[in-house]
N, C-alpha and C positions, 0 to 999 in steps of 0.2 A: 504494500500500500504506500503510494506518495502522499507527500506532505507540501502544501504549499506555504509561503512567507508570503505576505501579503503586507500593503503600506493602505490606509484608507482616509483622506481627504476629508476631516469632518468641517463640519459647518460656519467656525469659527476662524478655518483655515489653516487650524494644524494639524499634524499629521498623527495617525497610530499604527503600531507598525505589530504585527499578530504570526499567529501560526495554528495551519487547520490541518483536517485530511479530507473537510467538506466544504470546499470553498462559498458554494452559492448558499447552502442554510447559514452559514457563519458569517456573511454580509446580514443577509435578511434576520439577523439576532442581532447583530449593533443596530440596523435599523429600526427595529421594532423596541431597542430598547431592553432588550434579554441579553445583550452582547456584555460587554466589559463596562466597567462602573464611568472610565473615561469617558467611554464615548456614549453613554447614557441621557448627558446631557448636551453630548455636541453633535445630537443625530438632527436631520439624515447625514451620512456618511458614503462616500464614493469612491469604491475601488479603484487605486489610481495603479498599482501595482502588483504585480503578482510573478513567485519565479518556486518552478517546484524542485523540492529534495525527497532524497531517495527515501530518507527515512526522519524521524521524529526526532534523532539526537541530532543528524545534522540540520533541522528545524529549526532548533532551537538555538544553536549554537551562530547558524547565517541572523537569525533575530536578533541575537546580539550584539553582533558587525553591524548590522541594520540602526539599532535604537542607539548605539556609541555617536551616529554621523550626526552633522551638526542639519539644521530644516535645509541649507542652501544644499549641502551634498549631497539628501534627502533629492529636494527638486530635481538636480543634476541624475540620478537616476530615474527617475520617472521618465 
């Protein structure tokens, strides 16, 4: 089973940066407001990004490279 890293656009214009193995229910949960406590109050939210790993440790581990970058290097990926 793959794992996707995902970055999502919320409302306020910053960014969240996540890790799923079901990408489209886990948009439609930060949108609905079931998602993460962040983005709870900065929905709707817009998947700006998305890049898959093989497995759930290296998920987590690209997340972290992910959440270290500063919003501009953020942008620069997208």
């Amino acid at each position: 089973m793959s794992w996707s890293v995902y970055i999502l656009r919320c409302r306020d214009g910053s960014y969240y940066t996540g890790i799923t193995n079901e990408l489209t229910r886990r948009v439609e949960q930060h949108n609905s407001g079931r998602g993460a406590k962040y983005t709870k109050c900065r929905a709707p939210v817009e998947l700006v990004y998305q890049e898959t790993q093989p497995d759930r440790s290296s998920a987590l581990k690209r997340e972290a490279q992910i959440k270290a970058l500063s919003k501009k290097q953020k942008e620069g990926m997208i």
